[in-house]
C-alpha positions as CSV (number, residue, x, y, z in Angstrom):
1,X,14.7,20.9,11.7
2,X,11.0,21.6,10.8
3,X,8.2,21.9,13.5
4,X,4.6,20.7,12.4
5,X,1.3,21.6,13.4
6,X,1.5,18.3,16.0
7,X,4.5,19.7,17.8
8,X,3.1,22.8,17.9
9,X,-0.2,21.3,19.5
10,X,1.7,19.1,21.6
11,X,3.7,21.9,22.9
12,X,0.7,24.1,23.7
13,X,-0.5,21.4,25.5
14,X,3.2,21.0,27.8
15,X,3.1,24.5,28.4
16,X,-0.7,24.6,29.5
17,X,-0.5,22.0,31.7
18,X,2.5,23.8,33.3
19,X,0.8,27.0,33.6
20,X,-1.7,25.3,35.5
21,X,0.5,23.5,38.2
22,X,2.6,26.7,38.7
23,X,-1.1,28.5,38.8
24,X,-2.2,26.3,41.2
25,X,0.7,26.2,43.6
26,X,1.0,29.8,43.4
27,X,-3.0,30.0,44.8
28,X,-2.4,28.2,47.2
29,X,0.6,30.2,48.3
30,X,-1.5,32.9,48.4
31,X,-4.4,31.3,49.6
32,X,-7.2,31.9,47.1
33,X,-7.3,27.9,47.1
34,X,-7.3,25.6,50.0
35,X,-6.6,21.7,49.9
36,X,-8.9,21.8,52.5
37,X,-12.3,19.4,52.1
38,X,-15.4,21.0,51.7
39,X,-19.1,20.3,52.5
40,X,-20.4,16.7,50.5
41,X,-22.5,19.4,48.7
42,X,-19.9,21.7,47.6
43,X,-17.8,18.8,45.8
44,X,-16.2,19.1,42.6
45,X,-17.3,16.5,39.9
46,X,-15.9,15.9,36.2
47,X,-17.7,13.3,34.1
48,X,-16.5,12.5,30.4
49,X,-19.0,10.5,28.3
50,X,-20.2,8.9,31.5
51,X,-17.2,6.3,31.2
52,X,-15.0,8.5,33.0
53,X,-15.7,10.4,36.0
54,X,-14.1,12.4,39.3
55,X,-15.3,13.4,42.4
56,X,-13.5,15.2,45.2
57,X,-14.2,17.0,47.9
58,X,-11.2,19.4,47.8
59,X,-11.3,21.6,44.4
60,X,-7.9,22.8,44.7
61,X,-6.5,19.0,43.1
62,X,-8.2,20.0,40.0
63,X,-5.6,22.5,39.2
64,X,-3.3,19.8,39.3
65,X,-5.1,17.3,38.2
66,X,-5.7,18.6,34.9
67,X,-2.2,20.1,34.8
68,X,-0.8,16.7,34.9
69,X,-3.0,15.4,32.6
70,X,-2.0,17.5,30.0
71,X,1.6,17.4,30.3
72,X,1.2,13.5,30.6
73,X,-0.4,13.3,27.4
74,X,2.0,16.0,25.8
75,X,5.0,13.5,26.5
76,X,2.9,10.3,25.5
77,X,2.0,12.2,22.1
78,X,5.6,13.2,21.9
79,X,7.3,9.8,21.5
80,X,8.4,9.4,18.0
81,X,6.7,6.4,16.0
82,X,8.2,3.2,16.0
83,X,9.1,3.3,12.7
84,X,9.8,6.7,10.7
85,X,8.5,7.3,7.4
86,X,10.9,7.6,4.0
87,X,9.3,10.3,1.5
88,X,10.5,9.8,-1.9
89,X,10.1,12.9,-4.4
90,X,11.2,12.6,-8.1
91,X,9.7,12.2,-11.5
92,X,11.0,10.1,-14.7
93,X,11.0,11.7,-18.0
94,X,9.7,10.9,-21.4
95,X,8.5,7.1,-20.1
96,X,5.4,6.0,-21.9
97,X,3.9,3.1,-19.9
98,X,3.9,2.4,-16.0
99,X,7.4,2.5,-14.3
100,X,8.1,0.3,-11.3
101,X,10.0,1.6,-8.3
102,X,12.1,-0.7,-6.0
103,X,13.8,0.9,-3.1
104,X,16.0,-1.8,-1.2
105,X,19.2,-1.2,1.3
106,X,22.4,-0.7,0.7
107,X,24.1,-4.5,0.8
108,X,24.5,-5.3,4.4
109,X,27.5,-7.7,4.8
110,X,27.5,-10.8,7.6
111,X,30.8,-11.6,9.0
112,X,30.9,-15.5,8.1
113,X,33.4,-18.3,9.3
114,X,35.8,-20.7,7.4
115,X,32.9,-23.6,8.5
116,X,30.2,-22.2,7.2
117,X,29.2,-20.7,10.4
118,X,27.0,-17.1,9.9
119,X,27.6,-15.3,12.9
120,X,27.7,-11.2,13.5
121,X,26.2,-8.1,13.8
122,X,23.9,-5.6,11.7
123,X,23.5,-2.2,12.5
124,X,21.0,-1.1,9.8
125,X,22.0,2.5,7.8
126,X,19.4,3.8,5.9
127,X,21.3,6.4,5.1
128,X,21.9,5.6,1.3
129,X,19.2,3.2,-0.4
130,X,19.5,2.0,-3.5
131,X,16.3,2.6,-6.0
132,X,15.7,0.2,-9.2
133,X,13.6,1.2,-12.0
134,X,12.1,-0.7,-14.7
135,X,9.6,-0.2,-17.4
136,X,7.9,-2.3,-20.4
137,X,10.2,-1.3,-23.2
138,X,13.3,0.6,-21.2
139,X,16.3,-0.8,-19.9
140,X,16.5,-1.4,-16.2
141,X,17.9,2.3,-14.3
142,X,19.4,1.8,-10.7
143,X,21.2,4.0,-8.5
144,X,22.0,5.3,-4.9
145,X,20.0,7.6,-2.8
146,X,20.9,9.7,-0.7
147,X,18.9,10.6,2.7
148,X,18.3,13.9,3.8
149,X,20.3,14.0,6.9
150,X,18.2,16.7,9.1
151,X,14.7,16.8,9.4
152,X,12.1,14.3,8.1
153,X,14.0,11.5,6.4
154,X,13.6,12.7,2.5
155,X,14.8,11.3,-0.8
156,X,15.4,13.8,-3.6
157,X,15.1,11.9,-6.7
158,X,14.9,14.8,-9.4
159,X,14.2,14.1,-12.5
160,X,15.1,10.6,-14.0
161,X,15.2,9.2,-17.6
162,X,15.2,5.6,-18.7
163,X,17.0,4.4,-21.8
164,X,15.1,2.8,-24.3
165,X,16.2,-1.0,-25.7
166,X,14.8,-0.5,-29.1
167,X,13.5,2.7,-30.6
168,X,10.1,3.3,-32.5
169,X,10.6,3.0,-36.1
170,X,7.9,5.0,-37.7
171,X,6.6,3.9,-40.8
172,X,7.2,6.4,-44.5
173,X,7.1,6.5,-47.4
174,X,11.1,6.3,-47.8
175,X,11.4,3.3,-46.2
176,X,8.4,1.4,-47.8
177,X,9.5,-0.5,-51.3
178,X,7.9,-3.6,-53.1
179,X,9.8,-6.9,-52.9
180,X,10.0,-9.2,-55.7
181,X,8.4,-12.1,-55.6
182,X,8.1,-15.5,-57.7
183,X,5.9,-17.7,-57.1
184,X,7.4,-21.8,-57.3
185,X,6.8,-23.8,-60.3
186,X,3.1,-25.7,-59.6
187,X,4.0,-28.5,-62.7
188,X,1.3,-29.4,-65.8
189,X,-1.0,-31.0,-63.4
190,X,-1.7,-27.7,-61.4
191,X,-1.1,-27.0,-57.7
192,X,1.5,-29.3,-56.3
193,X,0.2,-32.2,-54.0
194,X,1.4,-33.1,-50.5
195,X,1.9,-36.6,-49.5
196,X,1.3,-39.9,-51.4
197,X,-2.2,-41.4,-51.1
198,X,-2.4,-45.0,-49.4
């Protein structure tokens, strides 16, 4: 499994936020914090941007607080995306021109009745995908890929080669050669005429 930078961030941020809970419960065991209230004048104030802002009148909540608020946004950072990325890595050989890549399922098949009825379940495996590649020139390539099983969902390609459908024949001198030609018979009156006049 490989950790990113976010789930490093994200995890800093869990483990901050716990500090500062624990911290503050142990200062108030020990009495170096009181969830007493204090004097209107000694209140504690936090203002974001002006849109957002606290007051309170016993300082000690802070430590929680903003303990809280950091774990809280730790596990909403957490949640995996709705839908997870495929990364495709690969390169075709020799191809001269743009290739097209199609990436479909595997063939999902729908349990059907004798009267025509469709009715079932799908419980869709990305685990093999098929890939379809085409090219001006090159006979359509297809084949199955694989997923990476662990980590982030990866498709090793490697390197792929089309076929071609007709090979380049270059032009030379061995395969150049006059034709013989003879022109038809254009009769005593010169070039032949098309049609009768009206």
């Amino acid at each position: 499994m490989s950790i990113t930078v976010f789930d490093v961030v994200v995890l800093i941020a869990a483990l901050c936020g716990l500090a500062m809970v624990v911290g503050g419960i142990v200062l108030l065991a020990k009495g170096a914090i009181t969830l007493a209230a204090t004097p209107k004048t000694d209140a504690l104030t936090i203002e974001w941007k002006k849109q957002f802002r606290i007051n309170t009148q016993v300082p000690g909540l802070a430590f929680f607080l903003v303990g809280l608020m950091f774990i809280g946004l730790s596990l909403r950072f957490s949640q995996p995306p709705d839908v997870v990325p495929i990364e495709f890595h690969g390169q075709f050989k020799g191809v001269e021109g743009p290739v097209t890549v199609l990436v479909s399922p595997n063939r999902w098949q729908i349990p059907t009745t004798t009267s025509g009825m469709v009715q079932g379940k799908v419980y869709p495996d990305l685990s093999m995908l098929i890939l379809v590649a085409t090219a001006p020139g090159y006979e359509p390539f297809s084949t199955v890929v694989p997923l990476r099983q662990q980590g982030p969902r990866l498709a090793e390609l490697g390197t792929l080669e089309l076929k071609k459908k007709v090979g380049e024949i270059k032009a030379s001198s061995g395969n150049i050669g006059a034709i013989d030609f003879n022109p038809p018979d254009q009769g005593p009156g010169g070039p032949a005429s098309f049609g009768v006049p009206q």
